[in-house]
C-alpha positions as CSV (number, residue, x, y, z in Angstrom):
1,X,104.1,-4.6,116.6
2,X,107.5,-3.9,118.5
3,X,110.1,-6.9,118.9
4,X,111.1,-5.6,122.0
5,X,112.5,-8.3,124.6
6,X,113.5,-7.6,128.0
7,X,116.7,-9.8,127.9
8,X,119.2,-8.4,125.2
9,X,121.0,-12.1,125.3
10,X,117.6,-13.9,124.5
11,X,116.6,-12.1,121.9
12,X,119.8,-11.5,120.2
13,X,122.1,-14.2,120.8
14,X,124.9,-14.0,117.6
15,X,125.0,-10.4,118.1
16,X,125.8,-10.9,121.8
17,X,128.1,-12.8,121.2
18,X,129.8,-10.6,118.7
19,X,129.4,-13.7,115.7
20,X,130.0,-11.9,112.6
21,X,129.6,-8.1,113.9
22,X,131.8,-5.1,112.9
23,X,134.6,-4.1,116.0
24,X,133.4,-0.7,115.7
25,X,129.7,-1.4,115.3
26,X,130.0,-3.2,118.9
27,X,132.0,-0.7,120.3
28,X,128.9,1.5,119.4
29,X,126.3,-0.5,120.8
30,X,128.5,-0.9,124.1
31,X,128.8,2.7,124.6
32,X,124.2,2.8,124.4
33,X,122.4,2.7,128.2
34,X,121.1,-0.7,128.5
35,X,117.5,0.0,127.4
36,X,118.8,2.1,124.5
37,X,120.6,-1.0,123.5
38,X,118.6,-3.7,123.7
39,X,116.0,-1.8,121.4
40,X,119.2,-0.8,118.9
41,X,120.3,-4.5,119.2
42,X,117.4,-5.9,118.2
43,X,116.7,-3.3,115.1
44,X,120.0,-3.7,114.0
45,X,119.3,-7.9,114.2
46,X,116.3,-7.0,112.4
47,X,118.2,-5.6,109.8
48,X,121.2,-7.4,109.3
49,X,118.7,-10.7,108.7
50,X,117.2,-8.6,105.8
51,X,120.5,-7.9,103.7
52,X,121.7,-9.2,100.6
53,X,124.9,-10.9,100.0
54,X,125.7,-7.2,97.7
55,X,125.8,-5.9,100.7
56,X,128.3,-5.4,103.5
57,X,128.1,-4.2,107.0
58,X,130.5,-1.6,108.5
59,X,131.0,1.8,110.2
60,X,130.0,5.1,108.5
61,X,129.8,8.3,109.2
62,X,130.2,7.3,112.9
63,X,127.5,5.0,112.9
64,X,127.0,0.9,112.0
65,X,125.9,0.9,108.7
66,X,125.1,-1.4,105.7
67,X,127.1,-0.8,102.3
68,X,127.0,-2.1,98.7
69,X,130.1,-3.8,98.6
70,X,133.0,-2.6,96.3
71,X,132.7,-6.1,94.6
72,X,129.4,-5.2,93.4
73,X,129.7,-1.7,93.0
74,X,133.5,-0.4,92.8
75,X,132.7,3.0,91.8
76,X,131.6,3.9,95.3
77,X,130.0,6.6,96.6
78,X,130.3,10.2,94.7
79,X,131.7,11.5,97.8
80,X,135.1,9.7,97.8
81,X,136.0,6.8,95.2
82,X,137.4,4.9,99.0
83,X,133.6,5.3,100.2
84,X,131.1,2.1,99.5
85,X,127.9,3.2,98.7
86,X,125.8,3.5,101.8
87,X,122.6,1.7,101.7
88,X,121.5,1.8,105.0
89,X,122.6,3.2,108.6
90,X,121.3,3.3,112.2
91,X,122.0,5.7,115.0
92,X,120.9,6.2,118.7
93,X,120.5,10.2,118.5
94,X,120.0,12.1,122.2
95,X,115.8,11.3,122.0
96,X,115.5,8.8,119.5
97,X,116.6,6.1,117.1
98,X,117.4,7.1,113.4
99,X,117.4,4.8,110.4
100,X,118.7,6.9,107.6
101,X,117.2,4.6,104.5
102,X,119.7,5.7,101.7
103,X,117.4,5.0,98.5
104,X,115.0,7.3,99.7
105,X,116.9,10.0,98.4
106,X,116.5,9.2,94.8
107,X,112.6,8.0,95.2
108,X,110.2,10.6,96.7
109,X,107.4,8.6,95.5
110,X,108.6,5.5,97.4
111,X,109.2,7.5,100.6
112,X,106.2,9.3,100.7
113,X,103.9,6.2,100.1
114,X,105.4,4.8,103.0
115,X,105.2,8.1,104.7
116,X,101.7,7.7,104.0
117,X,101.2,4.2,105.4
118,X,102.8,4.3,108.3
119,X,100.4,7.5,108.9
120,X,97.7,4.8,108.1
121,X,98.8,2.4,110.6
122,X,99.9,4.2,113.3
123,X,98.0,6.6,113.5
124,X,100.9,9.1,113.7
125,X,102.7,10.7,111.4
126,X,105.9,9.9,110.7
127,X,109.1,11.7,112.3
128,X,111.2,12.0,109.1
129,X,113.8,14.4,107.0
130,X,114.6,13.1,103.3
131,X,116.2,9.6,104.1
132,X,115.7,9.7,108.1
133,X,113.3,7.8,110.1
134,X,113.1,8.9,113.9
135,X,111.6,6.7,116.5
136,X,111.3,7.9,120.5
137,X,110.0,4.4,121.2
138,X,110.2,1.1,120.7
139,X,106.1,1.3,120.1
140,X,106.8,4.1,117.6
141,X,108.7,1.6,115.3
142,X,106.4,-1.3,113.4
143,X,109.1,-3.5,113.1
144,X,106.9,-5.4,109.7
145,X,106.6,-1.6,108.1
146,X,110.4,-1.3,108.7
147,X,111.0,-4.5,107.5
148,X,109.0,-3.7,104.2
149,X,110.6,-0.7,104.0
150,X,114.2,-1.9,104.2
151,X,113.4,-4.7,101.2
152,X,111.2,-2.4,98.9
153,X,114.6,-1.3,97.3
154,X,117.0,-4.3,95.5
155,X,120.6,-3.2,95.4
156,X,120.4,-3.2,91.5
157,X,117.4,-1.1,91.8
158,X,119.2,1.6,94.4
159,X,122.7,1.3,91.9
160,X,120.5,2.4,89.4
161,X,118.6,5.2,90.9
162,X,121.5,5.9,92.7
163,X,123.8,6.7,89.4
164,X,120.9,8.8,87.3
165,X,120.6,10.8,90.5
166,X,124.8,11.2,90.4
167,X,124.2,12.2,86.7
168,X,121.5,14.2,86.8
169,X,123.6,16.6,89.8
170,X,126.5,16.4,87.6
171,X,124.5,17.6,84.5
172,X,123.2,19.9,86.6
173,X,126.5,21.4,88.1
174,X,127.8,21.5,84.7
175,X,125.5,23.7,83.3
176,X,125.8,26.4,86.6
177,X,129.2,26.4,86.1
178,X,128.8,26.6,82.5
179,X,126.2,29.5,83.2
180,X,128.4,31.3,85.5
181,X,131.4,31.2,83.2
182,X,129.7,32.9,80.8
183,X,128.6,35.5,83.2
184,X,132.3,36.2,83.7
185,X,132.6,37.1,80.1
């Protein structure tokens, strides 16, 4: 089941009106063709309705995104101690949209099973790299299965996954660097 509208303003009404949107999340969506953007709009909408008060939305990595807030989390992302930790983003790539669903990174199980049903109800397999979902069309995309999807994961639950994973590469760095060093012995 796709949400897609034919009037962008009907079905989307705070977001066209910019209530409550990132500056650079519009300036995104402005630069989309039309039906690129209505169908981005209306994910995004989707989205943004789905979204705990832990989490902010904002602009990274060049696209709109949705963040656990320093408030909640002010460690941020291992990357940079400036960076929130990313949670979810979209993008409108040449051929397709992209939701890159950030917990997926630290659950294989999770992603696969829903790998696995979207196979089941679509009857497609599912255009995806480790935390990327590609869509060509708005058909393509189950809004329900994204919607599942996008609230399978609490904030606490992706903190949580999110820091053993953090540990487990630093562990893991320490003891190749460890290895290495006594290589150069």
């Amino acid at each position: 089941m796709s949400i897609l509208t034919k009037d962008v303003k009907t079905a989307t009404p705070n977001l066209w009106n910019n209530e409550g949107v990132n500056k650079d999340t519009l300036s995104y969506i402005n630069r989309l063709e039309n039906d690129k953007k209505l169908w981005f709009i209306q994910v995004f909408s989707e989205i943004k309705k789905l979204m705990p008060l832990e989490i902010e939305e904002g602009f990274q990595y060049g696209m709109p995104s949705f963040y656990v807030s320093f408030k909640t989390y002010p460690k941020g992302y291992h990357v940079g101690k400036n960076i929130p930790l990313p949670f979810i983003a979209l993008a409108y790539q040449k051929h397709y949209l992209a939701v890159y669903f950030m917990p997926w990174m630290t659950e294989l199980t999770l992603s696969h099973d829903f790998k696995t049903d979207y196979a089941i109800r679509t009857g497609k397999k599912l255009n995806a790299g480790k935390v990327c979902l590609r869509f060509r069309r708005p058909m393509d995309l189950p809004m329900d299965w994204l919607i599942n999807v996008v609230t399978s994961v609490s904030v606490k639950e992706w903190i949580e996954r999110y820091e053993k994973s953090v540990r487990f590469r630093d562990r893991k760095s320490r003891k190749t660097s460890s290895q290495d060093n006594h290589s150069n012995t």
